[in-house]
N, CA and C atoms as an extended XYZ file, in Angstrom:
537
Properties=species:S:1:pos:R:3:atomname:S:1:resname:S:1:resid:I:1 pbc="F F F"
N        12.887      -34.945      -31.198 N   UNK     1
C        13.323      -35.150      -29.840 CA  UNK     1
C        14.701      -35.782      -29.777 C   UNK     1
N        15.229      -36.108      -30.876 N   UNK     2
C        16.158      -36.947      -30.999 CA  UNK     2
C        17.817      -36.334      -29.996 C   UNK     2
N        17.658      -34.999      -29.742 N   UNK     3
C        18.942      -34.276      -29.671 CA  UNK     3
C        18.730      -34.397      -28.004 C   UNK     3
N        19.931      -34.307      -27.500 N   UNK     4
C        20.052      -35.200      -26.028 CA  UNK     4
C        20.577      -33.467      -25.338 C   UNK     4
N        20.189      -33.583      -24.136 N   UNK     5
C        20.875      -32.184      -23.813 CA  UNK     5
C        22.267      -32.445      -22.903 C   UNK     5
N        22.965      -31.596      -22.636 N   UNK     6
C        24.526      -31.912      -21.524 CA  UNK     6
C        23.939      -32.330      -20.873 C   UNK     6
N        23.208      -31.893      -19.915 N   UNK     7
C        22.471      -32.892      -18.467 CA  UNK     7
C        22.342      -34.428      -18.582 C   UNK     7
N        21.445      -34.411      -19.843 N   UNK     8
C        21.068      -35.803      -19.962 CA  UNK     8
C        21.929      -37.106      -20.272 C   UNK     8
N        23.105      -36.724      -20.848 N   UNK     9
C        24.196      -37.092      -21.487 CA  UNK     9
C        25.095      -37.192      -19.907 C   UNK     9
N        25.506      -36.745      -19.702 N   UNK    10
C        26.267      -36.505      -18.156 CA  UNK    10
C        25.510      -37.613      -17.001 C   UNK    10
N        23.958      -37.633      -17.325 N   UNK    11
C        22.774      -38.498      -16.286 CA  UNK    11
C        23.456      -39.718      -16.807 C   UNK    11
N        23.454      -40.278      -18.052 N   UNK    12
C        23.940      -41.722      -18.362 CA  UNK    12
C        22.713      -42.463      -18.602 C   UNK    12
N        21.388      -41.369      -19.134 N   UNK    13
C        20.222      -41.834      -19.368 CA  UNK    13
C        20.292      -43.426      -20.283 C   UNK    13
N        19.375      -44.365      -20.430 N   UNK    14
C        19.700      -45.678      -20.622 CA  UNK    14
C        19.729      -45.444      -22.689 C   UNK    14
N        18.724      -44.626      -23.076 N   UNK    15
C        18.425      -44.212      -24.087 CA  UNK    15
C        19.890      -43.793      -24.992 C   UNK    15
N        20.274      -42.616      -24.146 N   UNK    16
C        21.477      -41.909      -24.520 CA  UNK    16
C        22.683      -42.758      -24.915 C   UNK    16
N        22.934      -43.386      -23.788 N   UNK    17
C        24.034      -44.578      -23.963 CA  UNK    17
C        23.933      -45.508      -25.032 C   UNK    17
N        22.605      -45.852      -25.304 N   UNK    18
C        21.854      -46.945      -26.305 CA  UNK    18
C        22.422      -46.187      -27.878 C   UNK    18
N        21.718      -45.267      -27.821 N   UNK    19
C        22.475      -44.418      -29.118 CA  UNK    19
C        23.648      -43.794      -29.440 C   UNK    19
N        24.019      -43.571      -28.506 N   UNK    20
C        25.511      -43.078      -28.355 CA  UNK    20
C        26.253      -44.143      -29.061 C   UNK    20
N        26.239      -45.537      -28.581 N   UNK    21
C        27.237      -46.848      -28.930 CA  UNK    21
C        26.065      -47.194      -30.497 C   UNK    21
N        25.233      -46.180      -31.034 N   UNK    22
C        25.124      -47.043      -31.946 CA  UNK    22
C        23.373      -47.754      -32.230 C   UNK    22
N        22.620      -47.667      -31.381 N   UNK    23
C        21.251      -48.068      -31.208 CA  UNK    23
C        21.011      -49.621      -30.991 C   UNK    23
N        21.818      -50.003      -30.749 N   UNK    24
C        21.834      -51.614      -31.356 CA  UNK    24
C        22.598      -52.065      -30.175 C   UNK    24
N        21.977      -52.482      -28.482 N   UNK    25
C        22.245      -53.003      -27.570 CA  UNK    25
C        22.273      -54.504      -27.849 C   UNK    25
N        23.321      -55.344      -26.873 N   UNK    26
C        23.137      -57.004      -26.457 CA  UNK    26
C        22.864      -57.169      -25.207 C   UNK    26
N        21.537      -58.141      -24.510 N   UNK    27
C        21.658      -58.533      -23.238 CA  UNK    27
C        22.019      -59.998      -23.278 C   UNK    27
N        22.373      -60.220      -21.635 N   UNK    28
C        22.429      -61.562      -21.799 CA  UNK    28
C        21.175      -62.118      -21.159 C   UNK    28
N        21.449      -61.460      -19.722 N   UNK    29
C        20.603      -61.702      -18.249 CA  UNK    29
C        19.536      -60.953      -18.674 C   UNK    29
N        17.806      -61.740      -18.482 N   UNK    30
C        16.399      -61.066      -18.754 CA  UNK    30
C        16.274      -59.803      -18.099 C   UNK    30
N        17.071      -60.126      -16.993 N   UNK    31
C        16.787      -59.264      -15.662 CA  UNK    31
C        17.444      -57.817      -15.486 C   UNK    31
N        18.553      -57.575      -16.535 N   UNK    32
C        19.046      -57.104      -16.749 CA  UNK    32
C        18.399      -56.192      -17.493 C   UNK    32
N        17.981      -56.477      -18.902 N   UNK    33
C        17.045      -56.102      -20.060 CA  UNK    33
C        15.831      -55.561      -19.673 C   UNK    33
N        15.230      -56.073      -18.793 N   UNK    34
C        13.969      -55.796      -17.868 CA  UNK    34
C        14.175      -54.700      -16.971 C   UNK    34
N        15.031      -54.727      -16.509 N   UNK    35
C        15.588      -53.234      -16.306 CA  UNK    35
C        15.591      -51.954      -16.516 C   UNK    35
N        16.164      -52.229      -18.398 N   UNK    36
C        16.183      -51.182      -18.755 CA  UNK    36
C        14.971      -51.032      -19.869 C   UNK    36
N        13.967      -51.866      -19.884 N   UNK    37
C        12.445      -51.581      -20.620 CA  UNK    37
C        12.487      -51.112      -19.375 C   UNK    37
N        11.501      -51.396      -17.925 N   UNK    38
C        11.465      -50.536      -17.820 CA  UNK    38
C        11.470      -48.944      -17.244 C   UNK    38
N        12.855      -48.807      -17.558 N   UNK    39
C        13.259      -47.454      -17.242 CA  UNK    39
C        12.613      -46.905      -18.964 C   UNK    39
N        12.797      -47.006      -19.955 N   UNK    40
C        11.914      -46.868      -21.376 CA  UNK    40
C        10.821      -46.813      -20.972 C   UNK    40
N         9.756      -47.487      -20.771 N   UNK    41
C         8.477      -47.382      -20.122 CA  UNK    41
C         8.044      -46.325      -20.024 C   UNK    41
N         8.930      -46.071      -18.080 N   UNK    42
C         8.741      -44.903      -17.442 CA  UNK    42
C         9.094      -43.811      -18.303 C   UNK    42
N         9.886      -43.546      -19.417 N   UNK    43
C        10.062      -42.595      -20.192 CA  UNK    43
C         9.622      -42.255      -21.515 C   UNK    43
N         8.295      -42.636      -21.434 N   UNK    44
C         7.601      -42.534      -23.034 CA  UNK    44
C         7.954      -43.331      -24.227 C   UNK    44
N         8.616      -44.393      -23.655 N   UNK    45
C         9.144      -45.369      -25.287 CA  UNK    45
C         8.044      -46.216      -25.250 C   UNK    45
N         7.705      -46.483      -26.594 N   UNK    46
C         6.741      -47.509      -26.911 CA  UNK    46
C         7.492      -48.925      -27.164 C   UNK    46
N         7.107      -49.846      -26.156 N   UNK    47
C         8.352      -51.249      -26.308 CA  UNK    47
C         7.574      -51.497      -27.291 C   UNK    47
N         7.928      -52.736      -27.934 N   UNK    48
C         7.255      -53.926      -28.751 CA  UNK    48
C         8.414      -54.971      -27.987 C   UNK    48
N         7.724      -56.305      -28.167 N   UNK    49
C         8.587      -57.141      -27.910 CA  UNK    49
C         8.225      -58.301      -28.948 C   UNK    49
N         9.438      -59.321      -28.908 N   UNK    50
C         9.465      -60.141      -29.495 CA  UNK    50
C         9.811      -61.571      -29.267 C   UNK    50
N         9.547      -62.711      -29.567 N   UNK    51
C        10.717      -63.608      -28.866 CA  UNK    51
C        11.142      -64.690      -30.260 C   UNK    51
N        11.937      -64.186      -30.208 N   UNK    52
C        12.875      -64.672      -31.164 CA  UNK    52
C        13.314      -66.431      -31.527 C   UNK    52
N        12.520      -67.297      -30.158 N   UNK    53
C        12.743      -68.262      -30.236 CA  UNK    53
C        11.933      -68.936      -31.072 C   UNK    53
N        10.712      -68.481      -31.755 N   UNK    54
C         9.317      -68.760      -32.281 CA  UNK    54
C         9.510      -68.982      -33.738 C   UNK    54
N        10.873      -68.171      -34.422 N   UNK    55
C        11.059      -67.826      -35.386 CA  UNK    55
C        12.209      -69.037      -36.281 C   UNK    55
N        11.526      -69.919      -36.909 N   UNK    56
C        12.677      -70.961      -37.426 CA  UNK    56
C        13.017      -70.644      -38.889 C   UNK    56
N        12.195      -69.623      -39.214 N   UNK    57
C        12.751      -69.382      -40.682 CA  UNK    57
C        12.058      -67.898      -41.180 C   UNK    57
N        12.390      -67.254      -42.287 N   UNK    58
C        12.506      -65.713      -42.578 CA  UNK    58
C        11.427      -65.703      -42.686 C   UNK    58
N        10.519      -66.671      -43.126 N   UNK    59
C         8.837      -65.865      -43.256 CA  UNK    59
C         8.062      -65.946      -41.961 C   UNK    59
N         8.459      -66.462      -41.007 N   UNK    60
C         7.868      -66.189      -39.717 CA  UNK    60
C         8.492      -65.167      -38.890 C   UNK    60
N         9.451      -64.944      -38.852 N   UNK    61
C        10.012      -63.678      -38.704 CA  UNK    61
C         9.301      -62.255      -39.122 C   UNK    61
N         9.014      -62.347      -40.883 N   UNK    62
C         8.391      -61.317      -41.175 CA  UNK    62
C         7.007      -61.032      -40.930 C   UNK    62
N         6.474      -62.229      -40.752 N   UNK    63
C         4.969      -62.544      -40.220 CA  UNK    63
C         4.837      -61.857      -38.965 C   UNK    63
N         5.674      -62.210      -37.811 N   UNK    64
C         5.663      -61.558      -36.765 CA  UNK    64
C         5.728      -60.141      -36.753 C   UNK    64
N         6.935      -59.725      -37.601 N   UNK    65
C         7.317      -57.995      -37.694 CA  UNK    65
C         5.975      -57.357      -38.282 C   UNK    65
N         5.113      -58.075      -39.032 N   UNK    66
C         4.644      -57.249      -40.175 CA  UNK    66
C         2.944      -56.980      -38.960 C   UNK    66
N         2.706      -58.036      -38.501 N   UNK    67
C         1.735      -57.883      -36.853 CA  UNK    67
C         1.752      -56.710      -35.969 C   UNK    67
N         3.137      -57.139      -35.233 N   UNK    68
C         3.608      -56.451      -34.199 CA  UNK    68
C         3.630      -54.724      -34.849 C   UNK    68
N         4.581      -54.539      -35.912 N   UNK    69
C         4.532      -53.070      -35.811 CA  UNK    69
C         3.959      -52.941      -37.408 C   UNK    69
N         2.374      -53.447      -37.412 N   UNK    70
C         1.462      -53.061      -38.349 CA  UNK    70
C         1.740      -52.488      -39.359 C   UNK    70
N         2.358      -52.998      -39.985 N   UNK    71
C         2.991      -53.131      -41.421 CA  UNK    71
C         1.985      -53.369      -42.652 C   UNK    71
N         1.608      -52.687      -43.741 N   UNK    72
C         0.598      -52.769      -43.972 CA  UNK    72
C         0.389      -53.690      -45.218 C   UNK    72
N        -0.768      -54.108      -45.641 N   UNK    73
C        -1.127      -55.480      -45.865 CA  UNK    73
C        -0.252      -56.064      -47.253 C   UNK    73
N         0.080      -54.904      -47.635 N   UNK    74
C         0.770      -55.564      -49.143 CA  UNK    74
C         2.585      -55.463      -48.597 C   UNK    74
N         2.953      -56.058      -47.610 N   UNK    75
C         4.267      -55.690      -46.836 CA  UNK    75
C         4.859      -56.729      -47.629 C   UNK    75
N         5.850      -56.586      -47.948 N   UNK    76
C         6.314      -57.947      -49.000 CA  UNK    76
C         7.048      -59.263      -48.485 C   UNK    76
N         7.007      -59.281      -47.337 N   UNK    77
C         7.763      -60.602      -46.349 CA  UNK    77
C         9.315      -60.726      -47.219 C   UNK    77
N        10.142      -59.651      -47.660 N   UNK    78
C        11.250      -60.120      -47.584 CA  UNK    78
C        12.117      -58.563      -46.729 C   UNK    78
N        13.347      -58.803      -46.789 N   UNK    79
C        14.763      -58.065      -46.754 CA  UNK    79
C        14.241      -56.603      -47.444 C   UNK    79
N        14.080      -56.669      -48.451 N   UNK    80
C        13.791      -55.465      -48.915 CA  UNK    80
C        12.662      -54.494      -48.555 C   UNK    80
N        11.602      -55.549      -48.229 N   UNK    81
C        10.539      -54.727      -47.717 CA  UNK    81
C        10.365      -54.268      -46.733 C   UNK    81
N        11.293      -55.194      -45.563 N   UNK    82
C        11.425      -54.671      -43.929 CA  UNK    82
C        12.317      -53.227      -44.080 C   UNK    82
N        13.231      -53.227      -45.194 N   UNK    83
C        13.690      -52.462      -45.235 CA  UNK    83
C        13.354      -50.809      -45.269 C   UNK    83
N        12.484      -50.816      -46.414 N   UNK    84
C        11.250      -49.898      -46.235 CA  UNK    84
C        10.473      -49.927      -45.693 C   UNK    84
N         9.485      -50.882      -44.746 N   UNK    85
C         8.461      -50.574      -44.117 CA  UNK    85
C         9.372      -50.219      -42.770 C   UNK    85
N        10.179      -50.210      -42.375 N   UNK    86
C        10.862      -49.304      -41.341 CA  UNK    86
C        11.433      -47.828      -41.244 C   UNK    86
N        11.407      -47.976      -42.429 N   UNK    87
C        11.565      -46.123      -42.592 CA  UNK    87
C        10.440      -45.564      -43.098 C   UNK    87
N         9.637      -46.087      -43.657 N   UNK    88
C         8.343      -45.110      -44.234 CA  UNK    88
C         6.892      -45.781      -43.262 C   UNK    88
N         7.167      -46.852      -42.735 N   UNK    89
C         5.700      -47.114      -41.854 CA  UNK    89
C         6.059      -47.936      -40.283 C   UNK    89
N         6.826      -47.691      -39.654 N   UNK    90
C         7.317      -48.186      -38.290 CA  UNK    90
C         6.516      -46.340      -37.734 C   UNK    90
N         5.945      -46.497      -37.080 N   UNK    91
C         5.962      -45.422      -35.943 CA  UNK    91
C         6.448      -45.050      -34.810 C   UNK    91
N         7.344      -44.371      -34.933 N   UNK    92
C         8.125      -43.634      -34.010 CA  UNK    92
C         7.860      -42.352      -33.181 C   UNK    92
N         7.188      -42.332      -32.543 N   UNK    93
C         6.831      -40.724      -31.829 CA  UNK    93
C         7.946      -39.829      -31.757 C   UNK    93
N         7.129      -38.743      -31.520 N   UNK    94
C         8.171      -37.850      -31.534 CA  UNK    94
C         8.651      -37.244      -30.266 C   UNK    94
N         7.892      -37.638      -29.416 N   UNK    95
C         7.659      -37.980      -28.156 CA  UNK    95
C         8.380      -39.321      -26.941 C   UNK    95
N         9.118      -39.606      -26.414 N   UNK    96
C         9.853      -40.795      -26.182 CA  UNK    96
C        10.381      -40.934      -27.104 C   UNK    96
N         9.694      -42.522      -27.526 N   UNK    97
C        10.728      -43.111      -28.644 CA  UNK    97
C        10.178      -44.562      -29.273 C   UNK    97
N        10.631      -45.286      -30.017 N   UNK    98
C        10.592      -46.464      -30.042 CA  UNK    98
C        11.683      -47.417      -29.486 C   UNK    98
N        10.985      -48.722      -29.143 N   UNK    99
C        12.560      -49.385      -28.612 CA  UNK    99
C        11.714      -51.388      -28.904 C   UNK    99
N        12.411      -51.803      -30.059 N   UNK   100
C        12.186      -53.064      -30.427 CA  UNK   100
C        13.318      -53.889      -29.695 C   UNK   100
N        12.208      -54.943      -28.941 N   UNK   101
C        12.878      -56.123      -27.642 CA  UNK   101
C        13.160      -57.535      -28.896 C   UNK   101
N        14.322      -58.080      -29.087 N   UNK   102
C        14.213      -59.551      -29.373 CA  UNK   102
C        14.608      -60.327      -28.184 C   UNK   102
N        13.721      -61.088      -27.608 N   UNK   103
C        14.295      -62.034      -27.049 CA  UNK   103
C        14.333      -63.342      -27.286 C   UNK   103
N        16.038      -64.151      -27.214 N   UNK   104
C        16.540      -65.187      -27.792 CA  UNK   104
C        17.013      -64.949      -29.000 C   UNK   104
N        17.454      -63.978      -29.661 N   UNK   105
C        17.723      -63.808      -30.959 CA  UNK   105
C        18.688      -64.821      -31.056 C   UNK   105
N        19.391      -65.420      -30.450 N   UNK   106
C        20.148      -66.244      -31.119 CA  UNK   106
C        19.677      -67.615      -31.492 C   UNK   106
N        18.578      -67.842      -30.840 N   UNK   107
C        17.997      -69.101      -31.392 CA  UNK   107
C        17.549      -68.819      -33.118 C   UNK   107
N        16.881      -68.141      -32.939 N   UNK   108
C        16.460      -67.373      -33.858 CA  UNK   108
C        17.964      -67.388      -35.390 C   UNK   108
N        19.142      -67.127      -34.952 N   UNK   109
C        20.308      -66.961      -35.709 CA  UNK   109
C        20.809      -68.195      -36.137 C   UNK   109
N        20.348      -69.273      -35.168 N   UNK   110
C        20.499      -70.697      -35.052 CA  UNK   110
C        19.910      -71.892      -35.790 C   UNK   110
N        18.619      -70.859      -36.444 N   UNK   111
C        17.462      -71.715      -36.981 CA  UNK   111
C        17.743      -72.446      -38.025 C   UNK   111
N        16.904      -72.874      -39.170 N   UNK   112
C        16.888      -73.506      -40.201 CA  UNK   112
C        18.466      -73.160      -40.982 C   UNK   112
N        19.162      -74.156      -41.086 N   UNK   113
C        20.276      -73.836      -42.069 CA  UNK   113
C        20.230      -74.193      -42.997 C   UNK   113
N        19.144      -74.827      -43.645 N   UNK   114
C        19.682      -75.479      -44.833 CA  UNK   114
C        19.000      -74.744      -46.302 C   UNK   114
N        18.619      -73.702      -46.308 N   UNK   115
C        18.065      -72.946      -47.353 CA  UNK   115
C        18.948      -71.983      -47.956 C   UNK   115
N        18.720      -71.615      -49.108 N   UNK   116
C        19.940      -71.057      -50.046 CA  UNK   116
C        20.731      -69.447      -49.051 C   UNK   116
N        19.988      -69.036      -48.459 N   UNK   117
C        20.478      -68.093      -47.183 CA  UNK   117
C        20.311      -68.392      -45.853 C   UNK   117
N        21.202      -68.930      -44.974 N   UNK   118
C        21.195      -69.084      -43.880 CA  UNK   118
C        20.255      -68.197      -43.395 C   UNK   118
N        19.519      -69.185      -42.035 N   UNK   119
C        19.058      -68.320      -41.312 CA  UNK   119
C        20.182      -67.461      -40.528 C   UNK   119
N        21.267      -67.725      -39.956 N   UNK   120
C        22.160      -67.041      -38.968 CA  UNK   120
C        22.424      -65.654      -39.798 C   UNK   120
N        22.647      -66.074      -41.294 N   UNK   121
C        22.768      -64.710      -42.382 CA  UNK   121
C        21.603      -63.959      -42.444 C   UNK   121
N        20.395      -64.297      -42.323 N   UNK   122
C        19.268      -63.031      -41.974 CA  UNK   122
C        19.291      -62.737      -41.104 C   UNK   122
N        19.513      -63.563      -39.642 N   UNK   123
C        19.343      -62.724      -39.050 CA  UNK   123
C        20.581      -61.637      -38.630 C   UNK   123
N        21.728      -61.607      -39.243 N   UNK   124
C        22.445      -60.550      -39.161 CA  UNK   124
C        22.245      -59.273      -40.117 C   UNK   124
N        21.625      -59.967      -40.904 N   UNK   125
C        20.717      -59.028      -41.950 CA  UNK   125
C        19.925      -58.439      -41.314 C   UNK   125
N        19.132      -58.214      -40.705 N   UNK   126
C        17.823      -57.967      -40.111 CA  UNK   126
C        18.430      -56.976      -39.231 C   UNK   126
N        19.498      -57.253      -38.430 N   UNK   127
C        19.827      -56.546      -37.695 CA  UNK   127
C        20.883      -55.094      -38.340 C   UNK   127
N        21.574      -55.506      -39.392 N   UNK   128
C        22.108      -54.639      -40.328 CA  UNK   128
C        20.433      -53.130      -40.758 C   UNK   128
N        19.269      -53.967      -41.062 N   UNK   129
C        18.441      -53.013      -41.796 CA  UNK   129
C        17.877      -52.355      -40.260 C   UNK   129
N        17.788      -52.832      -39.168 N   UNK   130
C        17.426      -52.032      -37.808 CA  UNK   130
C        18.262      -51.484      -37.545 C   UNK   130
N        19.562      -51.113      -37.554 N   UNK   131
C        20.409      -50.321      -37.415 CA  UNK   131
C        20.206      -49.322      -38.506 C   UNK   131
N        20.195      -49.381      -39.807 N   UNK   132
C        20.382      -48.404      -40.369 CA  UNK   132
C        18.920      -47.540      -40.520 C   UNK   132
N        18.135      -48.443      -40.029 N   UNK   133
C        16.831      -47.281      -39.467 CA  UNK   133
C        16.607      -46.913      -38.274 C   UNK   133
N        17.767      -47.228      -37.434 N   UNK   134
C        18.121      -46.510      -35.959 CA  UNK   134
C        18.339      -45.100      -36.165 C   UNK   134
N        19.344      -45.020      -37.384 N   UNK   135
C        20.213      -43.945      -37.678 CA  UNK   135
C        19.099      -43.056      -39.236 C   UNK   135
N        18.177      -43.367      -39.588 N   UNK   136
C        17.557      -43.192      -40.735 CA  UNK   136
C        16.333      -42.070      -39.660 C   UNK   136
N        16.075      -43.270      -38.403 N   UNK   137
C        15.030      -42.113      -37.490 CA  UNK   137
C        15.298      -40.907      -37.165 C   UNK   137
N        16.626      -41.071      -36.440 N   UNK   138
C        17.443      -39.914      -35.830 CA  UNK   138
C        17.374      -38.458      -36.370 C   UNK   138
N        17.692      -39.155      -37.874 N   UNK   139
C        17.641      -37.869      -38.854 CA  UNK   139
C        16.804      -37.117      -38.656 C   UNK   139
N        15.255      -37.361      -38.326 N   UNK   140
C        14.245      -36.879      -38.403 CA  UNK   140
C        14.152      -35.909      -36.927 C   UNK   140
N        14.501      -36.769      -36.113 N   UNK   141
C        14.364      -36.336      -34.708 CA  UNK   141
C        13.315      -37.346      -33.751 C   UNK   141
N        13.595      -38.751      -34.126 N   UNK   142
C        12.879      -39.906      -33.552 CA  UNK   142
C        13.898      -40.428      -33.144 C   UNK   142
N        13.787      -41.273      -31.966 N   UNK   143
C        14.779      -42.132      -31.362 CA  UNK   143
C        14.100      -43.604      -31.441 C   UNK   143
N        14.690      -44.527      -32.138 N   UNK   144
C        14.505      -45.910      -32.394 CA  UNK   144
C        15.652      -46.686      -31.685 C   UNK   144
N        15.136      -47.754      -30.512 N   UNK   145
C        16.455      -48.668      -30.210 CA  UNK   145
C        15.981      -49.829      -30.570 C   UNK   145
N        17.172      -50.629      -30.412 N   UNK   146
C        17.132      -52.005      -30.614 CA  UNK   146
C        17.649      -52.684      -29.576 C   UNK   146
N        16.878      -53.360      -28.568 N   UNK   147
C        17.498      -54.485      -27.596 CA  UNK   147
C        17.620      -55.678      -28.103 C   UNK   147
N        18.706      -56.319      -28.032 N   UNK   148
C        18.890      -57.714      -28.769 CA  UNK   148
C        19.201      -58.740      -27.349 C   UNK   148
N        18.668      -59.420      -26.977 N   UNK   149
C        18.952      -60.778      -25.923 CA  UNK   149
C        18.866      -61.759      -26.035 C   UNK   149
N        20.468      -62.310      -26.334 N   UNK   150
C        20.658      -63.631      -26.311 CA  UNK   150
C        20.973      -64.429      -25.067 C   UNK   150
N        20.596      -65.522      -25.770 N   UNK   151
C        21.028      -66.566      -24.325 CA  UNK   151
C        22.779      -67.438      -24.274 C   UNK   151
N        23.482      -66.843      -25.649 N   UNK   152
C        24.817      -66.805      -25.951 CA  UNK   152
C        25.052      -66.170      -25.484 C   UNK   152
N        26.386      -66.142      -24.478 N   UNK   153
C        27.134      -65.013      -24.089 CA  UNK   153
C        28.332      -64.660      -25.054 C   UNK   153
N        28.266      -65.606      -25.581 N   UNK   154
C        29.827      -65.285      -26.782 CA  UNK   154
C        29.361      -64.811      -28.201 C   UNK   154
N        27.837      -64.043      -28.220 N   UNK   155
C        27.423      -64.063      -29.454 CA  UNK   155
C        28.113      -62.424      -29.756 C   UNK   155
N        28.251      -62.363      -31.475 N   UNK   156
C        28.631      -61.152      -32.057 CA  UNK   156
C        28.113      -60.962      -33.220 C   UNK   156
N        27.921      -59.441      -33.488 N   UNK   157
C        26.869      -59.342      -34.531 CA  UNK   157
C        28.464      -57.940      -35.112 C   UNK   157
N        29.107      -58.005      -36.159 N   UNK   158
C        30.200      -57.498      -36.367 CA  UNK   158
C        29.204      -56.430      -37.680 C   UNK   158
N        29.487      -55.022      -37.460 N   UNK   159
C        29.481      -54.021      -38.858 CA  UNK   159
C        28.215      -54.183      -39.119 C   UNK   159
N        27.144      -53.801      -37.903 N   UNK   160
C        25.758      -53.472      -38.440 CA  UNK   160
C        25.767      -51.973      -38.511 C   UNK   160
N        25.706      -51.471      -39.688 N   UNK   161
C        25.286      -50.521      -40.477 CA  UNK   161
C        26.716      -49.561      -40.246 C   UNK   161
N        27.633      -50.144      -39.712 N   UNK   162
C        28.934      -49.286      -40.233 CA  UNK   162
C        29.973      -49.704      -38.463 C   UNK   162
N        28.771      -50.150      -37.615 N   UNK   163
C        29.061      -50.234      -36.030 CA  UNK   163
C        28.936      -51.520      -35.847 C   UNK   163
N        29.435      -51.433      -34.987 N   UNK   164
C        29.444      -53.045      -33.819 CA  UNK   164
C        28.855      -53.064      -32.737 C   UNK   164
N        27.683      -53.756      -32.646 N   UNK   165
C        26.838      -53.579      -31.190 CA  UNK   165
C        27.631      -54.171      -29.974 C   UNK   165
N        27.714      -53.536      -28.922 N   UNK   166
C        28.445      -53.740      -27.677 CA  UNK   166
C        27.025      -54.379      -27.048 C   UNK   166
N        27.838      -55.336      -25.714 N   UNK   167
C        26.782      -55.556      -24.540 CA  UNK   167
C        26.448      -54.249      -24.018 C   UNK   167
N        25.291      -54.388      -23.256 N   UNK   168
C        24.986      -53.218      -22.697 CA  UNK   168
C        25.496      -53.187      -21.074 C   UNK   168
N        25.863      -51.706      -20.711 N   UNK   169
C        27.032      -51.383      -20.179 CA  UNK   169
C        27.424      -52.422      -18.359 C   UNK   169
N        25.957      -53.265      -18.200 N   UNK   170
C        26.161      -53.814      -16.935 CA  UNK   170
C        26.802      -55.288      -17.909 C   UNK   170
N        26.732      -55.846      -18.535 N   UNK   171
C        27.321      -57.095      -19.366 CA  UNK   171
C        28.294      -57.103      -20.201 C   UNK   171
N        28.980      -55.865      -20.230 N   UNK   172
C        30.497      -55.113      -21.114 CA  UNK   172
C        30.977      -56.340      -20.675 C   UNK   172
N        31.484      -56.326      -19.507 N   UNK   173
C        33.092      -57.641      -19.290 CA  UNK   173
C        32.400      -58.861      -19.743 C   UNK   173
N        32.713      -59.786      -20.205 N   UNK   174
C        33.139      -61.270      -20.770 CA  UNK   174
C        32.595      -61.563      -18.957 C   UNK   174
N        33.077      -61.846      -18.358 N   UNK   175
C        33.184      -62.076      -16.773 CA  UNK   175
C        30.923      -61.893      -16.313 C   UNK   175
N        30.893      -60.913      -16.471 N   UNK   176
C        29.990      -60.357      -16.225 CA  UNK   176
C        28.402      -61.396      -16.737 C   UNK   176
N        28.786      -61.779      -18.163 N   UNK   177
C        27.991      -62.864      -18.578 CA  UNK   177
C        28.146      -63.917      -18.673 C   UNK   177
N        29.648      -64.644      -17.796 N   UNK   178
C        29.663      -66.191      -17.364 CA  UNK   178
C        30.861      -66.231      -18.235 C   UNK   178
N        31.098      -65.655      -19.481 N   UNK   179
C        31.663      -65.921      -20.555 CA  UNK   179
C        33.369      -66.144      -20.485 C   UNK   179
């Protein structure tokens, strides 16, 4: 399903735009984000959500991921394993889509610093290996997004998986999120 038609592309569907810039949206405003789940919803995406504020260090993080999108029991709670259990066991229909919600990721980016890898460094990691299984789905003909919402308006996540995630298109201006 992955291939978008002229119409849909021309509509400014929320999906289209999402992948177009890359799969890898920023909100600031809930209300905003809430929005566009759900317009996803209404269009066959399976949300998951998350809240990112819960998460003070990488093994609760993976604890959560490995729950939420049933990851199966020998999932290895690191980097490498999210890595693969997103391309060989995340389910993606073929039908809609998938679309993974963090909310607060920046707390989340904020967390524990004092371990031999920053938390702020996984979680740009994390977001590096969801991007490149944004683009790993596609291949197939699955559409995977990623909503990221922080409560930073000045936050930046630079060269996930070759791209730079933009705000999403009502929070583009600096202005727009207070910033």
């Amino acid at each position: 399903m992955s291939v978008f038609t002229s119409e849909e592309a021309n509509d400014q569907r929320r999906d289209w735009i999402i992948l177009r810039d890359g799969g890898v949206a920023l909100y600031w405003r809930p209300e905003v984000l809430k929005m566009d789940l759900n317009w996803l919803e209404s269009n066959g995406y399976n949300v998951v959500e998350f809240d990112a504020s819960r998460w003070t260090n990488e093994e609760q993080m993976h604890d959560a991921l490995r729950f939420a999108l049933s990851f199966p029991y020998y999932y290895g709670k690191n980097l490498n394993a999210l890595n693969d259990s997103l391309w060989s066991d995340l389910v993606v229909p073929d039908s809609g889509g998938t679309a993974l919600i963090f909310h607060h990721y920046d707390q989340f980016a904020r967390g524990d610093q004092t371990s031999d890898l920053k938390v702020s460094d996984i979680a740009e990691v994390v977001l590096n290996i969801l991007a490149r299984a944004v683009r790993y789905h596609m291949l197939f003909g699955r559409r995977l997004l990623i909503l990221v919402q922080s409560d930073d308006p000045r936050i930046r996540f630079d060269n996930l998986a070759g791209i730079s995630p933009d705000w999403n298109s009502r929070e583009w201006l600096n202005k727009s999120r207070g910033a």
